[in-house]
N, C-alpha and C positions, 0 to 999 in steps of 0.2 A: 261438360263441366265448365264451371268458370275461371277463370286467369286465378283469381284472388284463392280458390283453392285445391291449387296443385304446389305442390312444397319438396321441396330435397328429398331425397330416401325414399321420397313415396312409391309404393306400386303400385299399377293403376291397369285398367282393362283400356285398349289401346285400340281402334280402329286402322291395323297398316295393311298396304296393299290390298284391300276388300276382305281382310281374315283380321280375326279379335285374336287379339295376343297381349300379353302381362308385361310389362316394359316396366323396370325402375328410374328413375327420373335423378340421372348425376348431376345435371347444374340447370342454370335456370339464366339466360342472357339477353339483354339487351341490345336488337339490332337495329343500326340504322336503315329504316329504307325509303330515304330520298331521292329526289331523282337528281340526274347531274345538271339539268336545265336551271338550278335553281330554285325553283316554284315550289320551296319547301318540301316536307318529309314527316316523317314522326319514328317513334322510334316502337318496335316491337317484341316481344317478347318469342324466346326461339327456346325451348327446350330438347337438351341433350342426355339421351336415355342409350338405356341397352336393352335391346330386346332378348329376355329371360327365356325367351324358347331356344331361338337359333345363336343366343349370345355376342351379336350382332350391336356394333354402337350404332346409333339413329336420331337421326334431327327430326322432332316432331315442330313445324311451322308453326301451329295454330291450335289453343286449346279446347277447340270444338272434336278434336279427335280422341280424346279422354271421355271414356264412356261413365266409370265409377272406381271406388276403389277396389281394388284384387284383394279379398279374403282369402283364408286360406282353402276352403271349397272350391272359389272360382280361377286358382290357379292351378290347383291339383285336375281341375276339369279340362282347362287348356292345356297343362302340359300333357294331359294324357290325348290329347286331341279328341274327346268327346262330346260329338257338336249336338247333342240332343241336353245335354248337362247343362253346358253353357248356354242354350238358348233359356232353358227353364230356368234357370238362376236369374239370369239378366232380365226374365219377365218379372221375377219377384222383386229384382231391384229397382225396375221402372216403374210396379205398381205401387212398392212403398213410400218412394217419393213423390207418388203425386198428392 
């Protein structure tokens, strides 16, 4: 997904540790990461979630690890741990956005 649409409160299907899991998304912050040489920086977006499985807070770096949004199907799918569910959801989700 893209930076511009991940938002507060959202829940979203989450790539952590190489398993999809449902995370809701508590704040949304601005990190500096420059280096201490000098030779500028820029500044990055660091989202702070919980993960709705193991109810675990978790820094997600990078908005490339936001797969889509979590409907209620595809949370009820992961939290029952049904990996044939969730993979067929997620094919429908990739084919209707293309």
């Amino acid at each position: 997904m893209k930076a511009t649409e991940i938002e507060v409160g959202g829940r979203y299907i989450v790539r952590v540790s190489k398993r999809l899991t449902v995370v809701e998304v508590l704040a949304i912050r601005s990190v500096y990461s420059g280096r201490r040489t000098g030779h500028g920086g820029r500044d990055r977006r660091v989202y702070d979630c919980r993960n709705l499985v193991t109810r675990r807070a978790i820094v997600v770096k990078s908005a490339q690890r936001f797969r889509a949004v979590a409907d209620i199907l595809v949370m009820e799918a992961i939290l029952a741990g049904d990996a044939s569910d969730i993979a067929r959801i997620l094919g429908k989700l990739t084919r209707e956005t293309k």
